[in-house]
C-alpha positions in Angstrom: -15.7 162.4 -72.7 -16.7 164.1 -75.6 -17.7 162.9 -79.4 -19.4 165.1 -82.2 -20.0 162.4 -84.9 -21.1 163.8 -88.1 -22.6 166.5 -87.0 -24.0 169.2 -89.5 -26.0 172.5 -88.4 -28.0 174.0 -91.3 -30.0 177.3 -90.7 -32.5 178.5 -92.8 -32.2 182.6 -93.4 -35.1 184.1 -95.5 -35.5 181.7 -98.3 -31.7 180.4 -98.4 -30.4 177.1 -96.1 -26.6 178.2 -94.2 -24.9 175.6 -93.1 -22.6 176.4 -90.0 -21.2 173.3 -89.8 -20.3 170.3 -91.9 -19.9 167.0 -90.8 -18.0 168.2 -87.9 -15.7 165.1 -85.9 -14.0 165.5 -82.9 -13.1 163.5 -79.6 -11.9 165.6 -76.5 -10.8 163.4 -73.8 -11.6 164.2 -70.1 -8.7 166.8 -69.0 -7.9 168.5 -72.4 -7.2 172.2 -73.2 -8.3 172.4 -76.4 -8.9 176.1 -78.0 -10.8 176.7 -81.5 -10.3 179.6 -83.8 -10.8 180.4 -87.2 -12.5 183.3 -89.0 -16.2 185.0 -88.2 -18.4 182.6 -89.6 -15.8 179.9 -89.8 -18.3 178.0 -87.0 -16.7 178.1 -83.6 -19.5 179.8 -82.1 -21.8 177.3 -83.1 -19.6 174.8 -82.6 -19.6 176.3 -78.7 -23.6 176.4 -78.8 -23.2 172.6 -80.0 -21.0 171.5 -77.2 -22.5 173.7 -74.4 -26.3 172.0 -75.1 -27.3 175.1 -76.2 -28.0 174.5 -80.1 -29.2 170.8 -81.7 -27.5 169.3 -84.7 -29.7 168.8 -87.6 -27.7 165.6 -88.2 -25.2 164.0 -86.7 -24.4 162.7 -83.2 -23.3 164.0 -80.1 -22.2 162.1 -76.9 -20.7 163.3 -73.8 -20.0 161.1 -70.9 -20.2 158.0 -72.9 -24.1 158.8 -73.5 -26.1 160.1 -76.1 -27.7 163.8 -75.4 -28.6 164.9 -78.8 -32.2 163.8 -78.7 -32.7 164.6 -75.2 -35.7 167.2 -74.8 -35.6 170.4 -73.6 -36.4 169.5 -69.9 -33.4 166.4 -69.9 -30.7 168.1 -71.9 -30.9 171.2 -69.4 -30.3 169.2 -66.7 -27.3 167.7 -68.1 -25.9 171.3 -69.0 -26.7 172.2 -65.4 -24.7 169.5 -64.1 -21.7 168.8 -66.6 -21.2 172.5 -68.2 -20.1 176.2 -67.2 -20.4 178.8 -69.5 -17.5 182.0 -69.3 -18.2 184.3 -71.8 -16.9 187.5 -72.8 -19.5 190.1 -71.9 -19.8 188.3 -68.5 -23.9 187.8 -68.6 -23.7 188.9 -65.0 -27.3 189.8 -63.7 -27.2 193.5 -63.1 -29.3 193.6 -59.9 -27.5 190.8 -58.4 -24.6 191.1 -55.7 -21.3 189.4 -56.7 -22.5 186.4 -54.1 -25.6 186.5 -55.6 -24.1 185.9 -59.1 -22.2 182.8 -58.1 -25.2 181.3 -56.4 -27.7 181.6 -59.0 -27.1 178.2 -60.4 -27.2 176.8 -57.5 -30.7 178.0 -56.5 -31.6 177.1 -59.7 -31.1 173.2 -58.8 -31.8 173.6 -55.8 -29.3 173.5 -53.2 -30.0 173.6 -49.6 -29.3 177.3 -48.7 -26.5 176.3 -45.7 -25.0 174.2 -48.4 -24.8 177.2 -51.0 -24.0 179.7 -48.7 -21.3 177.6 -47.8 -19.9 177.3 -51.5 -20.2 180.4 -52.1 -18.0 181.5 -49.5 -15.3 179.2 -50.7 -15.3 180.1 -54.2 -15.3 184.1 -53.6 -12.3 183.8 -51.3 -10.6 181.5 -53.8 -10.7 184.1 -56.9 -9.8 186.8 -54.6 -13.5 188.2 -54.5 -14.2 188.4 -50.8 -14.3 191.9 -49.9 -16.3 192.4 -53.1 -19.2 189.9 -52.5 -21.8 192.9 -51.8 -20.9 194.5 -55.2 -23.0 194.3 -57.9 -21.7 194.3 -61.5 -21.4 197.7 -62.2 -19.5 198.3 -59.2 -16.6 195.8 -60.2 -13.7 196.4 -62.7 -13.6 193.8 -65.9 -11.5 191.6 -64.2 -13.3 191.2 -61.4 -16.2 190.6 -62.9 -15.0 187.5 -64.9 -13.6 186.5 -61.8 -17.3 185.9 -60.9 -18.2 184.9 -64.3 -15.6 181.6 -63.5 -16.8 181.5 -60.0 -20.5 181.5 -61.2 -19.3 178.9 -64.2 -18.0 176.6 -61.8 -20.0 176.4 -58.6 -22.1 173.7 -59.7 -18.8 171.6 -60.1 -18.7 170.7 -63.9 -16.4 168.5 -66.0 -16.6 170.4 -69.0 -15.9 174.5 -69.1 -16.8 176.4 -71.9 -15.4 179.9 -72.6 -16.3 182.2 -75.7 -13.8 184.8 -75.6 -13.0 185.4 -72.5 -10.5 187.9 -72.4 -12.1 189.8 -75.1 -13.1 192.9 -73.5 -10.2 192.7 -70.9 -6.8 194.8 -70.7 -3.8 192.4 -71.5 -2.2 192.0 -68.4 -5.7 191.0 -66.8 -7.0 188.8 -69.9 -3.8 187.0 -68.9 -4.9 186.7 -65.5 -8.4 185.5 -66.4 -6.5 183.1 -68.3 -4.5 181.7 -66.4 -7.1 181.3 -63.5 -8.6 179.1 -66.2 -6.2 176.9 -66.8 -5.6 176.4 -63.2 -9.1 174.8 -63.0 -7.8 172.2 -65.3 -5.7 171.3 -62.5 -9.5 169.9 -61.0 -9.7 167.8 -63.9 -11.9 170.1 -65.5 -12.2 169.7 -69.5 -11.3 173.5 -71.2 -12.6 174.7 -74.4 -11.6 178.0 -75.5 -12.9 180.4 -78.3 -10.2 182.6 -79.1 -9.5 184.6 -82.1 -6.0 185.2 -80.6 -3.7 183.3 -82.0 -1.2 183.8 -78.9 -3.5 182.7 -76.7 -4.7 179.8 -78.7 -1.2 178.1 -79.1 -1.5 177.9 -75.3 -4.0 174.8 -75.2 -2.5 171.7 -75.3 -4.6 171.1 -78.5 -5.6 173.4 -81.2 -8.5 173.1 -84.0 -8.5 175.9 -86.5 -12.4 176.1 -88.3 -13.4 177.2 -91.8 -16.6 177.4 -93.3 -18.1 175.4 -90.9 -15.5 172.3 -91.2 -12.1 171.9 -89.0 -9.1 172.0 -91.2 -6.7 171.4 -89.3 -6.1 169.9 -85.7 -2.7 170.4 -83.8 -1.1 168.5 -80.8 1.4 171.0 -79.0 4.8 170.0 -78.3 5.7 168.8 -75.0 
């Protein structure tokens, strides 16, 4: 499903070379919860940017799906992230002038559903995370919660495998960071592959896999107990 082979990603800041990760291996199989913490600067954001298409190794290998998309271009490794990954993150990235609805359907304009088909999805996935009677709201006229809640929806119209989430209850109360959480985990229940960012240590021994990063390397890598 997924395989980082070696990767390394060094960044060059003023006249010194950083490197945020170091020969980084990992396989995630299709279905897995797995969360990653560690420190600032320990790498799990750029590990996230690395998995999510967003940032290229300098060296090393990444596959997902059983092909290679770490010397795709620009054009080709968008499309896969279009089709294969959602993004939840914790300042939501909601566009402000947007309606709710609007939100969610963004992607899908984007690749360019037929509009009685997005309509359609849209519909569904707003009813599902209890959003219905707040489709005409734009961002600043939802709570937190609910505004994650179309953060997922948004994340996961387009139907992808793998589902990325940089702290996601971060800026949430605790009884509705649970909430958001737990919605997310129910997606797993669509096969959906979870990847969590978490510097909560509760809510990172709730994956069914944990990875703890430092200095750009993973140290240590956990199996809970059934």
């Amino acid at each position: 499903m997924i395989e980082l082979q070696n990767v390394c990603r060094t960044f060059t800041v003023g006249d010194q070379q950083v490197t945020a990760l170091r020969d980084v291996n990992l396989r995630l199989d299709a279905g897995e919860y797995l969360s990653i913490m560690g420190p600032s600067g320990s790498g799990k954001s750029t590990m996230l940017n690395m998995l999510g298409l967003l940032d290229r190794p300098t060296s090393g290998t990444y596959l997902l799906d059983g092909g290679n998309v770490t010397d795709l271009n620009d054009e080709q490794q968008a499309r896969v992230r279009r089709e294969k990954i959602g993004f939840v993150f914790q300042s939501f990235h909601l566009v402000p002038r947007l309606t709710a609805a609007q939100n969610v359907e963004l992607p899908l304009i984007l690749a360019g559903v037929p509009a009685e088909v997005r309509k359609a999805r849209v519909q569904v996935l707003m009813r599902n995370y209890g959003l219905s009677d707040r489709a005409d709201h734009k961002p600043d006229q939802l709570s937190g919660g609910q505004r994650q809640r179309v953060a997922i929806a948004r994340a996961t119209v387009m139907n992808p495998t793998v589902l990325l989430a940089d702290e996601p209850t971060g800026n949430l109360d605790r009884t509705t960071g649970w909430e958001v959480l737990k919605l997310l985990e129910g997606l797993m229940e669509q096969g959906i592959t979870l990847v969590v960012v978490t510097h909560d240590a509760e809510i990172g021994a709730r994956a069914q896999r944990n990875i703890h990063m430092l200095d750009g390397r993973i140290v240590s890598d956990e199996q809970r107990a059934k």
